[in-house]
VOPALUM-51467 format. One record per residue: residue in three letters; x, y, z of N, C-alpha, C in turn. Coordinates in steps of 0.001 Angstrom, whole numbers, padded with zeros to 6 digits, always signed. Atoms other than C-alpha are relative to their C-alpha. Example, Ala and Ser with C-alpha at 12.3 -4.5 7.8 and 13.67 -1.06 7.14 Angstrom:
REM residues 2
ala+000890-001190+000000+012300-004500+007800+000900+001200+000000
ser-000820-001190-000060+013670-001060+007140-000770+001090+000730
***
This chain:
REM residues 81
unk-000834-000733-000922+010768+005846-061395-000549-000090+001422
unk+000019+000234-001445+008643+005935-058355-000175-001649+000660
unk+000237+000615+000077+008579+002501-058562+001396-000656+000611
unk-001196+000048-000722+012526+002171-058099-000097+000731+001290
unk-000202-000835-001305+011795+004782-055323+000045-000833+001640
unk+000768+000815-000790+009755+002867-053758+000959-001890+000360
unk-000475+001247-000734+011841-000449-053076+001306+000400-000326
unk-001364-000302-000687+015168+001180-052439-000647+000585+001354
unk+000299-000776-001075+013254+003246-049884-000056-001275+000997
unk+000494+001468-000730+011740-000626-048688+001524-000291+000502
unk-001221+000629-000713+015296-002161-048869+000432+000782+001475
unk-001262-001035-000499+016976+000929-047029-000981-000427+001666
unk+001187+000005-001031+013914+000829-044388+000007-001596+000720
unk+000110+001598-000265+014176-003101-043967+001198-000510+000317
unk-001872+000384-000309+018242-003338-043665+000476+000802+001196
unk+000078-000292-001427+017656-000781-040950-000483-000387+001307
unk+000955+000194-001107+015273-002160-039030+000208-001334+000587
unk-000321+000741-000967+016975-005537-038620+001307+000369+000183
unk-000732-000601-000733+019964-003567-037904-000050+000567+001307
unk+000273-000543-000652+018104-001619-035513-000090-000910+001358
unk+000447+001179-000801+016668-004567-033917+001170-000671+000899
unk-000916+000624-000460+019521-006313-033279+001041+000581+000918
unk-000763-000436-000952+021810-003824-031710-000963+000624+001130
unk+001713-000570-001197+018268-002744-029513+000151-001164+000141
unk-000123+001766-000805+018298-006637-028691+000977+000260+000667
unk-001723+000551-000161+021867-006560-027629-000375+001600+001501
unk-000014-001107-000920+021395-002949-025063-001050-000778+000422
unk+001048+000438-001064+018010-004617-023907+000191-000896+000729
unk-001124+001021-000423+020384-007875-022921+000134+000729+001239
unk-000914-000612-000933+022731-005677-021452-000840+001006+001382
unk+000810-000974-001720+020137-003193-018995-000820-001168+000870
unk+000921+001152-000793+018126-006193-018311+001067-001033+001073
unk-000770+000377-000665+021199-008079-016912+000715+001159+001400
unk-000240-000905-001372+022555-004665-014770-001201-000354+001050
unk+001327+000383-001423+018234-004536-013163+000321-001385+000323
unk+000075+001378-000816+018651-008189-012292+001555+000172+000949
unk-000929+000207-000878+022187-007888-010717-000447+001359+001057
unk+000528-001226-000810+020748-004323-009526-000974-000849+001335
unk+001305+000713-000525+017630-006330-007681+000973-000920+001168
unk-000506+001436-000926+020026-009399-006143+001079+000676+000937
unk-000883-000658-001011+022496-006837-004651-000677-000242+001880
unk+000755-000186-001515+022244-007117-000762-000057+000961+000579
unk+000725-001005-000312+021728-003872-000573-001385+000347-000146
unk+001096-000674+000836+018817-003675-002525-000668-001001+001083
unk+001020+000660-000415+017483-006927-000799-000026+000662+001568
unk+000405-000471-001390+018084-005238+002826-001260+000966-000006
unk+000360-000829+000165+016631-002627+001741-002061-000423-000434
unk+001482+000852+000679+013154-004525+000342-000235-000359+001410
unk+000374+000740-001024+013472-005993+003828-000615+000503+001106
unk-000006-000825-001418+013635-003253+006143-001762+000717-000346
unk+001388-001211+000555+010538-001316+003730-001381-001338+000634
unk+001516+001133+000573+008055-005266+003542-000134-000064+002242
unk+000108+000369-002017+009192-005337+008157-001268+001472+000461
unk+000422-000864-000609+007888-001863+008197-001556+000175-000458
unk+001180+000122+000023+004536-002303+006346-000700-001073+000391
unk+000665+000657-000994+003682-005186+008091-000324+000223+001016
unk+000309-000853-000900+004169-003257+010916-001063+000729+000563
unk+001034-000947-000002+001617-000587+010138-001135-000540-000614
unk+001182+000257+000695-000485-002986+008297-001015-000480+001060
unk+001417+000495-001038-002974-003378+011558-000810+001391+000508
unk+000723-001883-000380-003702+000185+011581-001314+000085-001474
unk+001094+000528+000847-005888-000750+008057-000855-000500+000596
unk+001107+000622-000171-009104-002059+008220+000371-001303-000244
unk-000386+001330+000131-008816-006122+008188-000161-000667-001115
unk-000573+000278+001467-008844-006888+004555+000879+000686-000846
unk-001289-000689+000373-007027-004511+003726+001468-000259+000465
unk-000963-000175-001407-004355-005037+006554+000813-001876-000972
unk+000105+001198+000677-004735-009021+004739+000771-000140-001343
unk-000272+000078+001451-003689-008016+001356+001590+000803+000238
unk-001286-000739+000227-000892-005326+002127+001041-001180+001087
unk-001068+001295-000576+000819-008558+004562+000541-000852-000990
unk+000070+001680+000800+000167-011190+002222+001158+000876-001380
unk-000765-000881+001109+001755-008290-000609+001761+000300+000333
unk-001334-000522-000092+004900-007072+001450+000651-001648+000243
unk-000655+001523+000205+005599-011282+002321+000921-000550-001156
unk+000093+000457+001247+005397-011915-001266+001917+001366-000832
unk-000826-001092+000242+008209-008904-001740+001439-000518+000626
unk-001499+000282-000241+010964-010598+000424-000198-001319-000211
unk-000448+000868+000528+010725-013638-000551+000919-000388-001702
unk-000859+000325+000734+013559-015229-002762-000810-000336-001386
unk+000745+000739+001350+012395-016380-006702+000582-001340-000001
***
């Protein structure tokens, strides 16, 4: 008896889980495609543009490696992939 228990529980547990999987594949698709069209909007990229103009800006008020890394960081932020 616990023996049947035990691999109906397996099946039931194993017919869920690539059930699970698969419609969780299929929503992780789908949000991952909105953030990427979210990201390429030209709002979003003005918006990346106006933030990487304004810490370059202030990045000479840092000490000079520092000042080095947060340039070389906000650069790296508007550029295209």
């Amino acid at each position: 008896m616990k023996v049947k228990t035990v691999l109906v529980a397996s099946i039931a547990g194993g017919i869920g889980y690539v059930l699970g999987t698969r419609a969780g594949r299929t929503k992780f698709e789908e949000m991952r495609t909105k953030a990427g069209e979210f990201a390429r909007s030209p709002q979003v990229q003005d918006a990346v543009a106006q933030v990487a103009e304004q810490v370059k800006a202030n990045a000479d008020k840092l000490p000079d490696p520092v000042a080095q890394v947060v340039s070389s960081v906000a650069d790296s932020a508007t550029r295209k992939p």
